[in-house]
N, C-alpha and C positions, 0 to 999 in steps of 0.2 A: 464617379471618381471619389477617393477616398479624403476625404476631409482629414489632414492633421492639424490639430488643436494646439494651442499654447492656454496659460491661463487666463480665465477668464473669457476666451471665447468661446462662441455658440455654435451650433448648425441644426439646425432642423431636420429633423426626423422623417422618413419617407416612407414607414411603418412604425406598428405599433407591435408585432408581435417580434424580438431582439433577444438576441445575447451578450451579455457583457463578460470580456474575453479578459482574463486577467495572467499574467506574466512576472514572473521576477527570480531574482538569482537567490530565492532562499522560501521556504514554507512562509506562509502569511496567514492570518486570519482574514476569512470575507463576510463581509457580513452587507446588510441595506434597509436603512431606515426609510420611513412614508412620511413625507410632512402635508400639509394642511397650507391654507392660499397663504397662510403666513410662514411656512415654513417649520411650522409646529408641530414635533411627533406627540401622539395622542395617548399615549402606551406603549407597555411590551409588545402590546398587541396589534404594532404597528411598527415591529421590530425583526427580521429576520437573522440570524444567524446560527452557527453549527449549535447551540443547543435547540434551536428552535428553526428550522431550514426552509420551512415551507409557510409563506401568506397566501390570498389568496393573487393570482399575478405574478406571483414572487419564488423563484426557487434557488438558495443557494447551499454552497458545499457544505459536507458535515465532517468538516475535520479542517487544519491545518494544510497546504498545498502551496508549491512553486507555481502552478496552473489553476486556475479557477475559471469554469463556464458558468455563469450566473442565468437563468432563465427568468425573461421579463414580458407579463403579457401588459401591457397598457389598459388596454381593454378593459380588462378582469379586475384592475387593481380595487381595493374599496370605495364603497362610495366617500367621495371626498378628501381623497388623496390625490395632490397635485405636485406631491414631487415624492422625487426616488432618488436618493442618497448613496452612492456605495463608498464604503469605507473599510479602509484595510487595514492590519493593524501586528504587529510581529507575536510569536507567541511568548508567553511568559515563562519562565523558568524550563523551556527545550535545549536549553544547552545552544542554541542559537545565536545569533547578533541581536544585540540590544537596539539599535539605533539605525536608520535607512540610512544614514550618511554611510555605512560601514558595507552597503550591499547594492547590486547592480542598480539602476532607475527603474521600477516599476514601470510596466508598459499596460495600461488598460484597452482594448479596442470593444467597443460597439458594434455587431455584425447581424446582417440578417440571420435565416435559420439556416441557409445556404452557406453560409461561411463569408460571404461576400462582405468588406470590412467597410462601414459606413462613415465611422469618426475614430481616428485613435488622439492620443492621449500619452506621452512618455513622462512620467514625473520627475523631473530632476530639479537639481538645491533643493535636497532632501540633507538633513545634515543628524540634529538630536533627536528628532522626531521617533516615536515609536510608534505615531497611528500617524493618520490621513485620511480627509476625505476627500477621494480620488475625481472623480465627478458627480452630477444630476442631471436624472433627466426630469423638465419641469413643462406645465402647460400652460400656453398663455394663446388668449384666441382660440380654443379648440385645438389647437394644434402642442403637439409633443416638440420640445428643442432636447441639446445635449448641449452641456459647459463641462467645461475641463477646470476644476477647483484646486485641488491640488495643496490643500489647506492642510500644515501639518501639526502636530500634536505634541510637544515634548514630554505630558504627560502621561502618555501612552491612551490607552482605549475610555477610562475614566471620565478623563477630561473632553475627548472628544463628545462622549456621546452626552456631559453636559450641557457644553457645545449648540449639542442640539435641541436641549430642552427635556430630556430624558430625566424623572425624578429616579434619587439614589441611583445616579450613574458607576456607584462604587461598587454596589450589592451587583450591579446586574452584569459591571464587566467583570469581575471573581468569578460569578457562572457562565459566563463566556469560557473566559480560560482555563477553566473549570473541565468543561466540555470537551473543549480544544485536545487538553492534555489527553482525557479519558479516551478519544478519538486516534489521538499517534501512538496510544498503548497496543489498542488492537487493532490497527492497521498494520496490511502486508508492504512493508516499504519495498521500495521497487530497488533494483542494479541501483546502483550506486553510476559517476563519470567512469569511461574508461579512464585509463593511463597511458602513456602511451608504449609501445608494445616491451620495452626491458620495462618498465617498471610491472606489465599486464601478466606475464607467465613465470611462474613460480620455475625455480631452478630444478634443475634435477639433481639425483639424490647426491652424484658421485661430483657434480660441477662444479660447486661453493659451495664458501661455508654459509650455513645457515645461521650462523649466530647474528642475533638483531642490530643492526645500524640505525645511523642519524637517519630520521626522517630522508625522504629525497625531497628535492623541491617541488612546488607544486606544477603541474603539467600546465601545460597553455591550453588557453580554452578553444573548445570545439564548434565550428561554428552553430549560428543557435538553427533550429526547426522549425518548419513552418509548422506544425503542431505540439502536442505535449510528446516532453521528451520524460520519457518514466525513469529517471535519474533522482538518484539519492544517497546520501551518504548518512547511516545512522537510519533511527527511529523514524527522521523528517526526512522529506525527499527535497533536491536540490534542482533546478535545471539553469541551461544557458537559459539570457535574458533575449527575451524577444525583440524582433525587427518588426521596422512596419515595412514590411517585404507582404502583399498577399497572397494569402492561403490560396495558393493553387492547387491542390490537393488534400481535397476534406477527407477525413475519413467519417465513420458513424456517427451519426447525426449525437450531439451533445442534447445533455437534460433539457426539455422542454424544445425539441426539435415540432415539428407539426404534424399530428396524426392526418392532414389534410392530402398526405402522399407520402414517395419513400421517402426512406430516413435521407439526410445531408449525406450527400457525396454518391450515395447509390451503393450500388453492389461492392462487396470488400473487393479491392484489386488485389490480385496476389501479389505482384510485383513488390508490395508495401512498402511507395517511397516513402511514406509516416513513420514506417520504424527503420530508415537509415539512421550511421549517427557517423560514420565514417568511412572513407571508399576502400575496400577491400584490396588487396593485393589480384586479386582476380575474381572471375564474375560468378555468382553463385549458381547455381543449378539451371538451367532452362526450362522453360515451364514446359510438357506435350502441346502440341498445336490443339487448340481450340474448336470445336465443330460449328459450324455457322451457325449463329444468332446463341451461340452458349460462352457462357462465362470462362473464361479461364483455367485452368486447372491448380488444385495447386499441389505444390513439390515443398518439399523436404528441407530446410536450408536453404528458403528464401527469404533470404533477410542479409545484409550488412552484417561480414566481421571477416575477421583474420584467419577463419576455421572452420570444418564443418559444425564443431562442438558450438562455438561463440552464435554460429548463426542459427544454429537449433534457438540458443539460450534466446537472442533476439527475438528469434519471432514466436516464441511460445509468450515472452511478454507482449508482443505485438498483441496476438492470439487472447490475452488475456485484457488486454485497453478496451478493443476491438468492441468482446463481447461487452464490458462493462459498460462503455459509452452506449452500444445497439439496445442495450436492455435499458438505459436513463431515456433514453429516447422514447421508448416504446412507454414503460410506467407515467411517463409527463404526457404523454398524448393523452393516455387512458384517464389522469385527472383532469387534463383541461376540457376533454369532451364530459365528464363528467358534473365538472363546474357550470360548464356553460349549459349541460341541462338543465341545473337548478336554479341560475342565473332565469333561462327563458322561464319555466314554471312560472318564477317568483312574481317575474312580470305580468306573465301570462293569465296569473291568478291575483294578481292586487287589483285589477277590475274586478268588483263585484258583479259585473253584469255574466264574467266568465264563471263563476263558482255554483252556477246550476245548467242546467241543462247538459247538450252535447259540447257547448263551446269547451267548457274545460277539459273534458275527455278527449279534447280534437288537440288540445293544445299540448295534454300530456304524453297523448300517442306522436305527433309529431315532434317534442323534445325528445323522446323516447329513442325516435327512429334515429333522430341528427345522431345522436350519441352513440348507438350502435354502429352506425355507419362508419363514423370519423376510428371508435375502438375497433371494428373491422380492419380499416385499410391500414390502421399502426399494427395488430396486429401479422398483417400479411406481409409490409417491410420488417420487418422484427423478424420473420420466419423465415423470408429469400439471406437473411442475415446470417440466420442461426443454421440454415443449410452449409451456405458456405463454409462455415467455418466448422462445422460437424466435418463437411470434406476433408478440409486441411487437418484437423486434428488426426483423420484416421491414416492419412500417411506420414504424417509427423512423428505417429506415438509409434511406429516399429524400427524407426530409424533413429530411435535416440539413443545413446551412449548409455551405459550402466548407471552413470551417475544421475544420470535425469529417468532413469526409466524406473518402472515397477518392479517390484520381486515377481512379480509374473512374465515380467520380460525373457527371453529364452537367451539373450546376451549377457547375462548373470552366470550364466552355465558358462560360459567361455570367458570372463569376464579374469586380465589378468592385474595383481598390481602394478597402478604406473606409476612412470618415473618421474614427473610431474602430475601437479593434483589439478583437478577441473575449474572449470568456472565456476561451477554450483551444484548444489544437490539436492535433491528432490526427496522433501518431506513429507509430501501426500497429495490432495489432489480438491479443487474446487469447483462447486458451480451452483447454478442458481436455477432458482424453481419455473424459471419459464423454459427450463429444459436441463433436466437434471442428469441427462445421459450426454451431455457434453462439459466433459471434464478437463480443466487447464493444471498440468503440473502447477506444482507451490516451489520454484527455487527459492533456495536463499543462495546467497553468494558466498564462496570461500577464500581466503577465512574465514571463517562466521564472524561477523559482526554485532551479532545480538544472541544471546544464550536464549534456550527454549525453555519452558514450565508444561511439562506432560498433567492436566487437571486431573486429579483424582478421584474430586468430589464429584458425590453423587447430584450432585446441582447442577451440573455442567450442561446437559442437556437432556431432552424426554427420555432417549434412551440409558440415557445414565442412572436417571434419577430411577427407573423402574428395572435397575441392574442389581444385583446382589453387591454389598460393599464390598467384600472381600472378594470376588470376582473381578468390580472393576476395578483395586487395585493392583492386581494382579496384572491385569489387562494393561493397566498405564504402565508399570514397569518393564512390559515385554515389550511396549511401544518404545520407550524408552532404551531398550538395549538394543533393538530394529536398528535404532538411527544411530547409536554408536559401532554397530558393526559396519554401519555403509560408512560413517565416517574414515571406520579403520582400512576400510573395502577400497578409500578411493585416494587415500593419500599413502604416496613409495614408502618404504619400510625406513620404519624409525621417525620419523618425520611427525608421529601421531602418539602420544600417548592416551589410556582412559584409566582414569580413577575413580573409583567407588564406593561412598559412604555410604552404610546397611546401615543403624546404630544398632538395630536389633535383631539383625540376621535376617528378619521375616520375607527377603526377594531372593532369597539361595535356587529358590525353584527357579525363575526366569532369568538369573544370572549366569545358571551354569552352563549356555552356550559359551559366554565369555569365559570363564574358569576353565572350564576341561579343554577350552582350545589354547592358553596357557597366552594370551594374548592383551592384557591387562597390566600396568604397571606396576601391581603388585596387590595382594589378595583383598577382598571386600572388607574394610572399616570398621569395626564394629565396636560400642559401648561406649563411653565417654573419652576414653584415653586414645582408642582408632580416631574417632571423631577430631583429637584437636591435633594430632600428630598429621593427618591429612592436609585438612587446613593451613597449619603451619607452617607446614611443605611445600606450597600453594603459595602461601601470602610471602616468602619468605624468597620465592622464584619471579614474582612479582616486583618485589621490591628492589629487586637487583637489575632487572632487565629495562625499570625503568629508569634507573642511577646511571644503568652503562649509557642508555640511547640517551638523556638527557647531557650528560658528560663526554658525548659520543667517544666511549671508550670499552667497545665492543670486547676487544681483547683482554678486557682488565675480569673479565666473567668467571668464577671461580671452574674449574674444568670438570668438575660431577654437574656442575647444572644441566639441566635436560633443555633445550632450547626450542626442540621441535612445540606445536602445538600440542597445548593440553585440555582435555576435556573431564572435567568435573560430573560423575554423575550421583546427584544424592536421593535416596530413597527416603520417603515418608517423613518429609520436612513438617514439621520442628522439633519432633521425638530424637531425646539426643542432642541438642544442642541448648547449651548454655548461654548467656547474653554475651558475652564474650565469643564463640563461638557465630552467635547471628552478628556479631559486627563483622566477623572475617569475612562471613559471606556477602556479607554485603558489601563489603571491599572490592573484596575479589566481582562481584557482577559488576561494578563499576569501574575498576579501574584494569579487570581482566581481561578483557576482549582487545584493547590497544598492544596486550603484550603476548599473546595468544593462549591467555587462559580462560576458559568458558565453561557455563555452568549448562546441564542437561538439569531439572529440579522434577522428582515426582512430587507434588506435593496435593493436598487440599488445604486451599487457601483459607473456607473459614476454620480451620483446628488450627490454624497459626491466627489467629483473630485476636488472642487472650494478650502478644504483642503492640497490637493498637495500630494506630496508624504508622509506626516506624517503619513495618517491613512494604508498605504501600511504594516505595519507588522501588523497592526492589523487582515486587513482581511484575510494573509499567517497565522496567528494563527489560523486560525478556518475552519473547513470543508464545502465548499459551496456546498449547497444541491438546489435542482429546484424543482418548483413546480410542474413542464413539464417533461418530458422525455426527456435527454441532457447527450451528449459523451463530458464528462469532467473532469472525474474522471480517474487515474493511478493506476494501482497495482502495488505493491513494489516489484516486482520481475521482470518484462519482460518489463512495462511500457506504457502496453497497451492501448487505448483511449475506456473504457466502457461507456456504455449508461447505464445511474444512472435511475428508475423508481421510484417516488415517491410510498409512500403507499397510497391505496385511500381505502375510506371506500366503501362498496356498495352500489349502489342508493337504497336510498329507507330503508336502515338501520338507525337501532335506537342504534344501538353498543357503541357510543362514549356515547351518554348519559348514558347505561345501565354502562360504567367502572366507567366515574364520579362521578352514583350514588352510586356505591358500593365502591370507593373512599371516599364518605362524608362519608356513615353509617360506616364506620372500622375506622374510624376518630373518631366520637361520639362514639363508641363504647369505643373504647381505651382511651377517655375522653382529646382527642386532641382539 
């Protein structure tokens, strides 16, 4: 039975090997301090958090999260660590809530590796507090307990960890947050909440007007999940706040699951109650019947939504948690069998009586074999894992819509403009080296919410760095026009404009799909004087759209303003721009996206260096994407390093022309 805690209370512990399951209605910092019989951390080095994620016992997230699975072996911890602290703490300068009193109660629970919940924990009268620490687990008698502390902080993370006896608590939470930030730059933020269905689908062309209104109110919330809801709004991801309702349906075993069998929960069910998030107007696809003693099958469009498009979009994220948690599971086996071999040695070989003869060789051959053993059987759930969902990916990926599919996709050919714009669209494609031939779509959601930075620099990654520079610029700006034709490709005519600053003409070769299809708001930028009239034009559409929605006086909009979305694409940033000109843009990345104007940036970021640290939030505003194939990207769940794959067109295809053209004609058609 689940123990619910208030403060100050205890319960004993009925293992030692746990996870600490964190929850709340906004991104948090996690972090977990080791005290000593007094309660005293000894160093950094007895300090876990996202700049530093791993002790030895100890595994927590490397980034900012609404969801946190902390991994705890007891066992393992250092010699002489009798308590374990976890402490949460908001982030700094994310544009966030400053204070817990302003955000749902944290919910922490304690669970076996099974999901099974042993103690929870809700923290409420939280008020100025911007840290906490949430619980400890501490030994007394040989035996492990768990307190619910609940101790809050109004001086934010600082003070806390003075708190705890932490010297220059000041120096070390600056590189916390430090981290944190670095962390939500290149992470893939997940969907965003729905809304509910008028506020969820974009109007069609001929219906309303599209000119921007007052905010709507905010939707009511949706009840919370018994696991991580991949919701986000922005850079940070958001979710409902957890119940202590339990986890009746685990999915993939979370970081530091136990290589001792499968992973938590077993085989992925297609079904994926874990990625419901609301009940559908009718029931999604039926799976084939199953052959006895076989798995499931799985189908196209199983997942929760209003669509076949929304329930693609679902469960490719599903598809996408899924792996991320199966692989945290699998790498945390691999080090704790790892650990615990060096663990036995150490022992094994501090009798001197073992350091000659066969004894020692008996003992390194038997630490040896544990270890293989225990990396054997994680690896074999890691693979009944990675099959499955290798399954589902291959009938997923021919039944997706043009906007989530590849330029190889053969629905591109037929591919008309609609009258309403998609959920999202698919900018390339990820995966990880324990099987690199299973690849999850990259949505972002539409609008875009966050403008893209195509890297130009030859730093970017091995293949980059051994590219010709003028090639791979080349290359980032044809990527660059790739995602502005799908842009153009997937939102109804007029609805979408793209602009283009050259300053020095040098992208006319990879521009002129755009050009000769005459598709473009008006010709390529170029020199100083293109450059600030662009901008201007920009800043100047900006400024009004946010007068009207602030004034809500939609109607008061001068009638040349273009209202549809606009997308900004500039070439070989910062050649061409004056300091004046980099504040525009930096406006515009900032206050552009709430009013639908967005930035596509070819840039290399160190030849913009000589600015200093000014243009540093600019390029943490925007998603940096490669022309290359490059591990650089985080999921907001585990914090994984995926290899990002551009989309590329097929040699030898005419596709990008054929959308362009069918682009201009549903233009002139509509008499745009």
């Amino acid at each position: 039975m689940t123990a619910e805690l208030v403060r100050g209370q205890n319960h004993t512990l009925p293992q030692t090997r746990l996870e600490i399951r964190v929850s709340a209605g906004t991104p948090v910092v996690a972090g977990v301090t080791l005290g000593d019989e007094r309660g005293t951390v000894r160093g950094i080095e007895w300090i876990a958090h996202p700049g530093s994620p791993q002790l030895p016992g100890l595994e927590v997230s490397q980034q900012a999260a609404a969801d946190h699975r902390l991994a705890v072996d007891l066992e393992a911890l250092p010699a002489g660590a009798h308590r374990v602290t976890v402490l949460l703490a908001l982030p700094v300068g994310a544009g966030g809530p400053v204070r817990f009193g302003a955000v749902p109660a944290p919910f922490v629970a304690v669970t076996g590796l099974d999901g099974t919940e042993i103690a929870t924990f809700t923290l409420t009268d939280l008020d100025a507090e911007s840290a906490v620490s949430a619980l400890e687990l501490y030994r007394r008698q040989d035996a492990w307990k768990v307190r619910a502390v609940g101790q809050g902080y109004a001086g934010g993370l600082a003070e806390m960890l003075a708190d705890q006896g932490v010297r220059d608590p000041a120096a070390l939470a600056g590189s916390i947050q430090e981290a944190v930030t670095r962390g939500l730059a290149r992470s893939v933020a997940p969907p965003p909440p729905r809304t509910p269905e008028g506020d969820r689908v974009r109007h069609a062309t001929g219906s309303a007007d599209h000119r921007p209104t007052a905010p709507p109110p905010p939707p009511a919330p949706e009840p919370p999940e018994p696991l991580t809801d991949p919701a986000t709004t922005g850079p940070a991801h958001t979710t409902q706040p957890h119940t202590t309702q339990p986890h009746t349906t685990p999915g993939p075993a979370a970081a530091g699951a136990s290589a001792a069998g499968p992973s938590a929960g077993g085989p992925i069910n297609y079904a994926h109650p874990r990625r419901q998030h609301a009940a559908p107007p009718s029931p999604p696809p039926a799976a084939p019947p199953a052959q006895p003693g076989q798995p499931a099958q799985p189908v196209a469009g199983d997942a929760t939504g209003w669509s076949m498009d929304e329930r693609l979009y679902n469960q490719i994220w599903g598809m996408f948690e899924d792996l991320a948690r199966a692989v945290a599971a699998y790498r945390s086996a691999v080090d704790f069998a790892e650990s615990r071999m060096d663990q036995e040695l150490d022992r094994a070989l501090s009798d001197p009586r073992n350091r000659i003869g066969g004894a020692g060789d008996r003992a390194r051959e038997a630490a040896r074999a544990k270890r293989d053993e225990l990396a054997s059987r994680a690896r074999e759930a890691l693979d009944r894992d990675l099959a499955q969902l290798a399954a589902e990916a291959a009938v997923v990926e021919p039944a997706l819509p043009a906007a989530y599919a590849g330029w190889g996709n053969p629905v591109w050919h037929a591919h008309r403009i609609p009258m309403e714009i998609p959920m999202a669209l698919r900018i390339g494609d990820l995966h990880l080296p324990e099987r690199a031939d299973l690849r999850i779509p990259l949505l972002v959601r539409l609008p875009l919410e966050r403008g893209m930075w195509v890297d130009s620099g030859r730093t970017a990654s091995e293949a980059a760095a051994l590219m010709d520079t003028d090639r791979l610029r080349r290359l980032a700006m044809e990527t660059a026009v790739a995602h502005a034709a799908r842009l153009l490709a997937v939102y109804p005519p007029g609805e979408f404009a793209v602009h283009v600053i050259d300053p020095a003409g040098s992208a006319a070769g990879p521009l002129a799909p755009l050009v000769e299809a005459g598709v473009l708001a008006g010709p390529p930028a170029a020199g100083p004087g293109g450059v600030a009239s662009v901008l201007a034009h920009l800043t100047r559409r900006v400024d009004l759209v946010q007068m009207a929605v602030r004034a809500r006086a939609a109607d008061s909009l001068p009638p040349d303003l273009d209202t549809g979305e606009q997308l900004l694409v500039v070439n070989d940033f910062p050649h061409g721009f004056d300091d004046r000109a980099v504040t525009q843009l930096r406006y515009l990345a900032d206050e552009g996206p709430a009013v639908g104007v967005h930035l596509l940036m070819v840039a290399d970021r160190e030849e913009a260096s000589a600015y200093g640290p000014v243009l540093d939030p600019l390029w943490r505003s925007l998603l940096r994407i490669t022309p290359v194939a490059d591990s650089h990207l985080a999921d907001p769940w585990v914090g994984h390093a995926w290899t990002y794959e551009p989309l590329t067109i097929p040699p030898g295809s005419h596709v990008l022309e054929q959308v362009l053209a069918a682009v201009a004609a549903a233009r002139r058609a509509a008499g745009r």
